[in-house]
C-alpha positions as CSV (number, residue, x, y, z in Angstrom):
1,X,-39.1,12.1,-7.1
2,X,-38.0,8.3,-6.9
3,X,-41.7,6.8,-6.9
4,X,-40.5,3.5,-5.3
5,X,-38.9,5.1,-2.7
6,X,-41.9,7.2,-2.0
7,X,-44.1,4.4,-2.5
8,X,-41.8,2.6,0.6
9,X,-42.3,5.6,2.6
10,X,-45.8,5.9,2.5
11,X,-46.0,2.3,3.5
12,X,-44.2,3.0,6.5
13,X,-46.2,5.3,7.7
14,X,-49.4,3.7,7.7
15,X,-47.6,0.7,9.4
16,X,-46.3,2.5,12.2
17,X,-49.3,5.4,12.3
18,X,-47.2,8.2,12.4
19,X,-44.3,10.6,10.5
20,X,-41.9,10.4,13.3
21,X,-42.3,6.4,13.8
22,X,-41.8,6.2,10.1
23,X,-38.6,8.1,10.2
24,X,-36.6,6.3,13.0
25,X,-37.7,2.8,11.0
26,X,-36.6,4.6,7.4
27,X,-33.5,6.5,8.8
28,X,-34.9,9.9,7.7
29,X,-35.7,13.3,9.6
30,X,-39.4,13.3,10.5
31,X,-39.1,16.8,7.6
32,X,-38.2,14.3,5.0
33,X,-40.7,11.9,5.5
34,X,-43.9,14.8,5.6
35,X,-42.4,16.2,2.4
36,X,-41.7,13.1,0.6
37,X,-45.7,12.5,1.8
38,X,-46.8,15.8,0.3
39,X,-44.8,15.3,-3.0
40,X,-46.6,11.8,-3.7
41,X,-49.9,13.4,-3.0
42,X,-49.3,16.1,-5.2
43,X,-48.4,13.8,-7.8
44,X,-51.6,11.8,-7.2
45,X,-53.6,14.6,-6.9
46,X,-55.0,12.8,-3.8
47,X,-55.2,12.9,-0.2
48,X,-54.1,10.2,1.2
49,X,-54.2,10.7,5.1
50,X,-56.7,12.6,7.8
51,X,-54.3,14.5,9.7
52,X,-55.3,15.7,13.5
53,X,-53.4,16.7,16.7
54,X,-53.4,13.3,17.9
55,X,-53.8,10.7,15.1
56,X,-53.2,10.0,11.6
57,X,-55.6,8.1,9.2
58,X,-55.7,7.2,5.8
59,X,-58.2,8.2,3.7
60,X,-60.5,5.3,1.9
61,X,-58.0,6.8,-1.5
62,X,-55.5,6.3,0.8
63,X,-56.1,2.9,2.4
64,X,-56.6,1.4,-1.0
65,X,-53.4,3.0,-2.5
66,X,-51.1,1.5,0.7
67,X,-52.6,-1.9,-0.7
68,X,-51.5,-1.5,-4.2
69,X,-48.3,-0.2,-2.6
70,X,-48.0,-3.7,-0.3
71,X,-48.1,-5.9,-3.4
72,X,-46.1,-3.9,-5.6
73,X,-43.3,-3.5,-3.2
74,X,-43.6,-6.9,-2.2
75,X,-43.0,-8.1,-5.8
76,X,-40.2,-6.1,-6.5
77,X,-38.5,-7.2,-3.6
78,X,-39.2,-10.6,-4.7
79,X,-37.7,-9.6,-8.3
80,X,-34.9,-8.7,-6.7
81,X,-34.0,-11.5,-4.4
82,X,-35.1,-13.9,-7.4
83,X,-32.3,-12.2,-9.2
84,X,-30.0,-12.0,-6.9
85,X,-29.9,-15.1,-4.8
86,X,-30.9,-17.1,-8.3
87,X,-34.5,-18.5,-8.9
88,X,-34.7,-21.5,-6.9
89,X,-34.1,-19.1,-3.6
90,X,-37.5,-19.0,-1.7
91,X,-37.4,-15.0,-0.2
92,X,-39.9,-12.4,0.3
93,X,-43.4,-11.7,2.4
94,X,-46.7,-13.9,1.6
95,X,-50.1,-12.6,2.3
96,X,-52.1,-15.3,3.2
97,X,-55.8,-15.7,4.5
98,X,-56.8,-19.0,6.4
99,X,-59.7,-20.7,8.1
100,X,-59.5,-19.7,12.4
101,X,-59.4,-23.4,13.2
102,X,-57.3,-24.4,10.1
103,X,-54.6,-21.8,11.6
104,X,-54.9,-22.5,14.8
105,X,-54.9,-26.4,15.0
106,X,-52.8,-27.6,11.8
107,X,-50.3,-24.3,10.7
108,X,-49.5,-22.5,14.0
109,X,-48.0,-25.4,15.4
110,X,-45.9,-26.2,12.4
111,X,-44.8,-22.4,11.8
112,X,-41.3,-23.0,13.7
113,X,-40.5,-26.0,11.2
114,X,-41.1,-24.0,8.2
115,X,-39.1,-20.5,9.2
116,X,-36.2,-22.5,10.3
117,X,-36.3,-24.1,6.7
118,X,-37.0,-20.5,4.5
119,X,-35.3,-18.3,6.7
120,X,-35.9,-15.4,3.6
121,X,-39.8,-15.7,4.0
122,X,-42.0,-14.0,6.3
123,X,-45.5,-14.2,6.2
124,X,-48.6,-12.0,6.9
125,X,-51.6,-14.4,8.1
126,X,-54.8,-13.1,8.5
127,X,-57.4,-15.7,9.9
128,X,-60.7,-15.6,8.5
129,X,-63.5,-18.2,7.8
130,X,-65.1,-15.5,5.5
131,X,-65.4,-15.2,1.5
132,X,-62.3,-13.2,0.7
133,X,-61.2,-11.8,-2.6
134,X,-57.6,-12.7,-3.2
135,X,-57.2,-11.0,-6.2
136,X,-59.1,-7.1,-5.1
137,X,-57.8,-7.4,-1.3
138,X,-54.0,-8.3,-2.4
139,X,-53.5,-11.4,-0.9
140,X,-50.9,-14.4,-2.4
141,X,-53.1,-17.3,-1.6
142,X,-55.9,-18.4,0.7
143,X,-56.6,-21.9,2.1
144,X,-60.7,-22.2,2.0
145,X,-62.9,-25.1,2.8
146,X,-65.7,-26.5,0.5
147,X,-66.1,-26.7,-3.2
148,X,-64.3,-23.5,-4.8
149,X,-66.3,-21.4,-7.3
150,X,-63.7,-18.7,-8.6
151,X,-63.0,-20.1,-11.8
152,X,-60.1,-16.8,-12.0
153,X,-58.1,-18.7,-9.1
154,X,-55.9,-21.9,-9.3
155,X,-56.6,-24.7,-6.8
156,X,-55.2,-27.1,-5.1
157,X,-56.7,-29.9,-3.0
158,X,-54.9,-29.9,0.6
159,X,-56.7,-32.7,2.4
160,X,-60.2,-34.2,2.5
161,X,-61.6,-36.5,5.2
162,X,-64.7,-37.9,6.6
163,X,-67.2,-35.9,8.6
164,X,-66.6,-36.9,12.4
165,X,-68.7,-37.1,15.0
166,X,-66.5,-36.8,18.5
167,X,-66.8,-37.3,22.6
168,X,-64.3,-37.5,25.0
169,X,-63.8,-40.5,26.5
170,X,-65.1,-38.8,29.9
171,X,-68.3,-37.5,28.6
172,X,-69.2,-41.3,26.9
173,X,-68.2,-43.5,30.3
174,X,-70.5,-41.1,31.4
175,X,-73.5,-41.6,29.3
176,X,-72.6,-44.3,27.4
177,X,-71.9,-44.5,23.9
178,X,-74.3,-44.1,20.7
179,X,-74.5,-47.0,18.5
180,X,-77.0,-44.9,15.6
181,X,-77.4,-41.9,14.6
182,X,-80.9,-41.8,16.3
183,X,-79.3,-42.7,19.9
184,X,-78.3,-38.8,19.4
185,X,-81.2,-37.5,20.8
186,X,-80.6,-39.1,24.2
187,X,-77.7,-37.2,24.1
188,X,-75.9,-33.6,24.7
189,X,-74.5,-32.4,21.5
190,X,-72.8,-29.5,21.1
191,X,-74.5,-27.2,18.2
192,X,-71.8,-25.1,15.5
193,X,-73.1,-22.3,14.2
194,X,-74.1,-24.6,11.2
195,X,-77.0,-25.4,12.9
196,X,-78.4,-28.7,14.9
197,X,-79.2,-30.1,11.7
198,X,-76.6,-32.9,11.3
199,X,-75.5,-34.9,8.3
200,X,-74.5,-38.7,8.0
201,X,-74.7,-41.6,5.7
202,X,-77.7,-44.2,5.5
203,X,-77.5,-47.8,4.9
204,X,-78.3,-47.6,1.4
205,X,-75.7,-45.1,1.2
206,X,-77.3,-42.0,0.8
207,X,-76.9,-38.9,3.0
208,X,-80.0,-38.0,5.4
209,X,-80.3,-35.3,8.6
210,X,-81.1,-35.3,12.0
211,X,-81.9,-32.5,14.7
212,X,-79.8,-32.9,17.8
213,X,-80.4,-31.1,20.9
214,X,-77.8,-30.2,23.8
215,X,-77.1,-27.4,26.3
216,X,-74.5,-25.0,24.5
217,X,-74.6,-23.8,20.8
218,X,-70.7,-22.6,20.5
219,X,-70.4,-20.3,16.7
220,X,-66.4,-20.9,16.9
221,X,-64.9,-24.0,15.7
222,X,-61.8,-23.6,17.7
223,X,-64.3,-23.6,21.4
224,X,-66.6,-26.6,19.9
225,X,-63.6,-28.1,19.4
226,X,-62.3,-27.0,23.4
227,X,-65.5,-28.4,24.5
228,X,-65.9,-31.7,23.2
229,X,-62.4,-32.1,24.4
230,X,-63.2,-30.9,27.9
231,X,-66.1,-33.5,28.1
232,X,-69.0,-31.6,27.5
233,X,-71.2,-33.6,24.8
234,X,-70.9,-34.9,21.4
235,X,-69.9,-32.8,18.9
236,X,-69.8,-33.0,14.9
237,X,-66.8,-31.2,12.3
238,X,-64.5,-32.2,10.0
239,X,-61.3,-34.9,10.6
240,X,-59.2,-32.3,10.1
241,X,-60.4,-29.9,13.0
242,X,-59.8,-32.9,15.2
243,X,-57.2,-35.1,14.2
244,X,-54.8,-34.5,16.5
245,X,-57.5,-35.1,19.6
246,X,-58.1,-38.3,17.8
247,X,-54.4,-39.0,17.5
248,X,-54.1,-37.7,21.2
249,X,-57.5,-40.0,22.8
250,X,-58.5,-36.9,23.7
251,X,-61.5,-37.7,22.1
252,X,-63.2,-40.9,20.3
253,X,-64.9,-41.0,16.5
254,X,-68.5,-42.4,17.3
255,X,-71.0,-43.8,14.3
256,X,-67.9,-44.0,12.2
257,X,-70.3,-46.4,9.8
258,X,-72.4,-43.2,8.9
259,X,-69.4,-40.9,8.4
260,X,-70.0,-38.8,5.3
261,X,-66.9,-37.2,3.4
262,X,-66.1,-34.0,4.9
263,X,-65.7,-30.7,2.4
264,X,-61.9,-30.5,0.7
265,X,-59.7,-27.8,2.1
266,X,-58.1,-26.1,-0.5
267,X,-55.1,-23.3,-1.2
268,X,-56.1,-21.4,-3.8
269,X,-53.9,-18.7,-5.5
270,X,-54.3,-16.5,-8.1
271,X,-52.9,-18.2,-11.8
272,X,-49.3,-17.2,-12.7
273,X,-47.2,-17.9,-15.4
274,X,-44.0,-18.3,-12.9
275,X,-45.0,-19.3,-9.6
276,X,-42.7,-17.9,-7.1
277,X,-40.3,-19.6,-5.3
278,X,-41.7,-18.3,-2.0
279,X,-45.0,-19.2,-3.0
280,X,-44.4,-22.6,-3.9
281,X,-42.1,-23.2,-0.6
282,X,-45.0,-22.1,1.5
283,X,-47.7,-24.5,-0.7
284,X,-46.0,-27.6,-0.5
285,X,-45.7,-26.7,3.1
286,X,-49.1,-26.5,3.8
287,X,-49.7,-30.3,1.6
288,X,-47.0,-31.5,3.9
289,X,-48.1,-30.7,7.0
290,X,-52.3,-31.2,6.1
291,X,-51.7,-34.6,4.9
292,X,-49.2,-36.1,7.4
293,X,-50.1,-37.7,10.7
């Protein structure tokens, strides 16, 4: 039995959730697939799918073997189109895991740009804010906010900016504006799921808190963000998460005086000796496109 061909099969399968999806994508019988299927778990010893009338599953053996299978096929076809095409030649899938607001604001709007310059990379995002293990879930890189821990992963700093504190320009004709951080509390401000504890820098330059109050307590970045936009109240994140409002006018930086420095954001990968072209293609992307504008 060719074990990388099997290994390819069995990836199909779960991918399309069936014998007879697999085999129209592969060009095989739906026969060949099912015995190329009970060959590999034969070899393994292992069952690797929950078979029923109407569905097929993979086993927890099963769903942990497709992963190994994911990254191992994905680095042979990176071997090959490294050898092929020459070394410099950015080809081959990424697996990548990023922040829901990070994706949605800064890299889904820049995604066109990048596959009409690496036409040979596709990518895999998954959008989570999180902790993930890169290395056990088989992922190629992550971008993470705040101070990174994993002393197994290599880092590298993306962006870091103040801690803002937004309004529309709506919401402060409104109410007027806040000229300290105590003014707040006369004020609807829109609570994160970080809490209404928020941060900010005194005059003798050391960080202190203060409660805020409002009407809505909003646990996605990406609708705190929608609702300080749309007027609501004041709300409080990183320059990042609102940069292109900023840029826009669609909303105003208020107490800039007692801006602290936001966290870092961060792509983290795990260490390799060679790092591959598609890899760094896709990581200078995201420094491009993180610290511009």
């Amino acid at each position: 039995m060719d074990k990388f061909a099997a290994l390819a099969v069995f990836v199909r399968v779960v991918e399309h959730g069936g014998f007879t999806a697999a085999a129209g994508k592969l060009g095989l019988s739906p026969s060949a697939v099912t015995k190329t299927i009970a060959r590999l778990e034969d070899t393994l010893d292992t069952q690797l799918f929950n078979r029923t009338t109407r569905r097929l599953r993979t086993t927890d053996y099963g769903q942990e073997f497709y992963e190994r299978c994911v990254r191992i096929l994905a680095e042979l076809e990176d071997a090959e189109a490294t050898l092929k095409r020459g070394s410099g030649v950015a080809r081959g899938r990424i697996r990548a895991v990023v922040p829901l607001s990070f994706g949605r604001v800064t890299l889904m709007p820049e995604l066109p740009g990048f596959f009409a310059r690496y036409p040979g990379i596709s990518l895999e995002l998954h959008f989570s804010d999180g902790m993930v293990d890169l290395i056990a879930d088989g992922f190629d890189l992550a971008v993470r906010t705040g101070t990174i821990t994993d002393s197994r992963l290599t880092t590298r700093l993306l962006t870091r900016g103040p801690q803002v504190t937004v309004a529309a320009p709506a919401y402060l004709a409104r109410h007027g504006t806040p000229a300290t951080p105590e003014e707040l509390r006369d004020h609807n401000c829109l609570i994160s799921r970080f809490g209404p504890e928020w941060s900010f820098k005194g005059a003798n330059g050391q960080a202190f808190s203060l409660r805020v109050q409002g009407n809505a307590v909003i646990n996605s970045g990406d609708a705190l963000r929608e609702a300080a936009v749309a007027g609501t109240g004041i709300a409080q994140g990183t320059w990042w998460l609102y940069r292109k409002d900023l840029e826009r006018g669609d909303v105003r930086a208020i107490l800039p005086e007692y801006a602290l420095e936001g966290a870092p954001v961060s792509v983290l990968y795990p260490p390799q000796r060679h790092l591959p072209a598609k890899l760094r293609a896709f990581i200078d992307f995201l420094v491009q496109i993180t610290r511009s504008g």
